[in-house]
Structures are given as structure tokens and as C-alpha cells.
C-alpha positions as CSV (number, residue, x, y, z in Angstrom):
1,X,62.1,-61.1,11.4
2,X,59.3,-59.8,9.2
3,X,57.7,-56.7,9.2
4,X,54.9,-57.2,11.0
5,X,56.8,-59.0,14.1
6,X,58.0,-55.2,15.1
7,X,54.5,-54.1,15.8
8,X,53.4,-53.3,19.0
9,X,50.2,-54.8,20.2
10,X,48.2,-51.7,21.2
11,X,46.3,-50.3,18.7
12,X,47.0,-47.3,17.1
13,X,44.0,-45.6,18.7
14,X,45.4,-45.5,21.2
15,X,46.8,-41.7,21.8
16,X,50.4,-41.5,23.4
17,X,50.9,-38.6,26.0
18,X,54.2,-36.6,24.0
19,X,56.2,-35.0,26.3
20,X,58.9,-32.4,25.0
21,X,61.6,-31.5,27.0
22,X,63.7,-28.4,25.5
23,X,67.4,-28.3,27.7
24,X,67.8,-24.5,28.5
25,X,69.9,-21.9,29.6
26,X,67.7,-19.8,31.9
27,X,64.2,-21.9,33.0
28,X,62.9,-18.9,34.5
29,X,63.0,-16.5,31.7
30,X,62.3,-19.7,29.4
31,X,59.4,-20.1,31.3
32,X,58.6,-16.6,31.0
33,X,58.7,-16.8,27.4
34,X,56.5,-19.5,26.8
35,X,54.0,-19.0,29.2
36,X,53.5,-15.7,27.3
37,X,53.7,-16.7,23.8
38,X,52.0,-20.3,24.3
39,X,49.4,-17.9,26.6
40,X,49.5,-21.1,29.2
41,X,49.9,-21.2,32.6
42,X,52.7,-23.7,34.0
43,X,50.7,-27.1,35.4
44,X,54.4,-28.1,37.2
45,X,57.1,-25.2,37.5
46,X,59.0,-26.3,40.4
47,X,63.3,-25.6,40.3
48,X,64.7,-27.9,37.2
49,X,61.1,-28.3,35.4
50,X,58.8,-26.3,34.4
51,X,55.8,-27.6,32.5
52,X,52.9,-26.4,29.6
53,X,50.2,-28.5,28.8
54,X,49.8,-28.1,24.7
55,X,46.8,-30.1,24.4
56,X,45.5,-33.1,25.9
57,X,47.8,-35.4,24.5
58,X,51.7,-33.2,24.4
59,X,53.4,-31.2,27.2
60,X,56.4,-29.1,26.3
61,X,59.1,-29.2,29.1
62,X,61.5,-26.7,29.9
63,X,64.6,-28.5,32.4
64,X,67.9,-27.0,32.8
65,X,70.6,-27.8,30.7
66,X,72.6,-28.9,33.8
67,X,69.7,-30.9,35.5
68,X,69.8,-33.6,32.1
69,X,74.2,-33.8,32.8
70,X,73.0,-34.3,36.5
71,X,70.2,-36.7,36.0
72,X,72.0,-39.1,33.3
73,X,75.3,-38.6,35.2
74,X,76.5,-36.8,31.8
75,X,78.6,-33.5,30.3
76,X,75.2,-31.0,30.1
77,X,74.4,-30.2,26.4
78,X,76.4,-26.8,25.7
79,X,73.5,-24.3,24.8
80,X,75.4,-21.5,24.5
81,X,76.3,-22.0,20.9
82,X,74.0,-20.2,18.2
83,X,72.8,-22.3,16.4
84,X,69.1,-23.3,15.3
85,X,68.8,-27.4,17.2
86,X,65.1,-28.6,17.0
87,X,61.7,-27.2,16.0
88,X,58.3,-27.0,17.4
89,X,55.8,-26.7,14.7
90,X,52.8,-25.2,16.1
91,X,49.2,-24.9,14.7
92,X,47.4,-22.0,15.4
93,X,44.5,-19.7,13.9
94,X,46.1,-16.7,13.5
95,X,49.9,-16.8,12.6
96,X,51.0,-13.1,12.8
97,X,49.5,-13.1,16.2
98,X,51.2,-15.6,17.5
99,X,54.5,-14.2,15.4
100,X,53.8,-10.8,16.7
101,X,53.5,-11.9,20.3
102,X,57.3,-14.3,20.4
103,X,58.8,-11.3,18.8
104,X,57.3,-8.9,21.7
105,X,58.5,-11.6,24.2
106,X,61.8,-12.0,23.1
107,X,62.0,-13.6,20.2
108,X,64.5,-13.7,17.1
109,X,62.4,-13.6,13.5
110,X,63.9,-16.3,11.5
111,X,61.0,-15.4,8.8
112,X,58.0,-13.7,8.7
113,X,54.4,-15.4,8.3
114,X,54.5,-16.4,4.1
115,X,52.4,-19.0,2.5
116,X,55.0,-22.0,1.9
117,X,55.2,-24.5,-0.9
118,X,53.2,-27.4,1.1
119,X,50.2,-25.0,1.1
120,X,50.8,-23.9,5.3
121,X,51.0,-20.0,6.0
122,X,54.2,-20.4,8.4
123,X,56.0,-17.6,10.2
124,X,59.1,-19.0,12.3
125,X,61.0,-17.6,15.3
126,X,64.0,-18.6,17.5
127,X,63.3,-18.5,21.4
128,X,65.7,-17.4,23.8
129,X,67.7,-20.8,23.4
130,X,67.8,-20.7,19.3
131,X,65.0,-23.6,19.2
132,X,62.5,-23.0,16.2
133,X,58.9,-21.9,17.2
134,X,56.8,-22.2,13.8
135,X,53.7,-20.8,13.4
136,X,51.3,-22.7,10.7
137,X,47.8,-22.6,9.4
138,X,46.7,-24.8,7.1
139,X,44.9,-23.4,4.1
140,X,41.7,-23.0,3.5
């Protein structure tokens, strides 16, 4: 099979819908936490998901750790460990803000805002389930 046989047949102008489902301890205070930092109000928060739109195109879920071992009839992820799993990587216009505001909601700095070697300024953060919140701007 060549490389062209794996393509799909829509084009890719075509945007996707993303959907990013973080497995956490607490939904309510996860919820909490985002809807605060992210400055977004829930468009579905209802007992085992709670939803953010991020733009048009990406949502960022928050479901239980249990509700995923319930749905797929599987052992829940253990999130008590701590230990740093996944990262969102977030654009925004001003970075200590948005660094500023996680740490006033809860958040653990992993590093402050600092210009990094691919030319983003980047500050990152753990949330109250050790993912990575990132806070970029591009340069100038």
C-alpha cells in the first residue's frame, strides 16, 4: 500500500471538532479551576462531564476518573500518583496573567513565564490533577 492510499478523502480544509477529555480526581473543583483560569463558563457540566468550549473548533472535558473504568468496562486510570501526564499548550496574549491567575486558583508553578529556545514566551503550571497548563505567546 502506498502512501497516498492512507489518505482520507475529505479535504484538509476541512476543520475537525477536538475534544479533550482530562480523567480527574475531583470534577467539581476541576471544574472550578478551569472555569476560572480558562475565564469560560461550562456549556455542559452535568455529574461525570463537565465541558469548556476553547474556541470554535476544541472543547476541553473534564469526566471522572471512575466514569472512563465505568464507561469502557475498565480498571479507572489511578490519578493519585504525582506525576506530570499530558499537556495543554495554550495561546494567550498575556502569559503572566494567565500564569498569575492558575497559581491564584490552585495551581502548582512548574516554571515561570521565560522566553524559550523556539522563540514562545511560555510560563507552565500543574492543575489540581498534575496535567501541564502552558501559557505561550508567540514573539513579536
Amino acid at each position: 500500500m502506498g502512501p497516498d492510499q492512507n489518505r482520507s478523502s475529505e479535504p484538509l480544509s476541512i476543520p475537525l471538532v477536538a475534544h479533550f477529555i482530562l480523567y480527574v480526581r475531583d470534577q467539581a473543583r476541576s471544574r472550578e479551576f478551569y472555569r476560572t483560569v480558562l475565564q469560560r463558563v461550562p456549556r455542559l457540566d452535568v455529574p461525570g462531564m463537565t465541558e469548556l468550549e476553547l474556541s470554535r473548533h476544541a472543547v476541553l472535558g473534564l469526566m471522572p476518573a471512575h466514569g472512563i473504568g465505568r464507561l469502557l468496562k475498565i480498571e479507572p486510570p489511578a490519578n493519585d500518583a504525582r506525576e506530570l501526564r499530558a499537556e495543554l499548550y495554550l495561546r494567550v496574549p498575556d502569559v503572566k496573567a494567565w500564569h498569575d491567575r492558575a497559581l491564584a486558583a490552585g495551581a502548582r508553578e512548574l516554571s515561570p513565564p521565560a522566553k524559550r529556545d523556539w522563540g514562545d514566551e511560555v510560563s507552565y503550571v500543574a492543575d489540581p490533577d498534575d496535567y501541564v497548563l502552558a501559557f505561550a505567546r508567540g514573539a513579536d
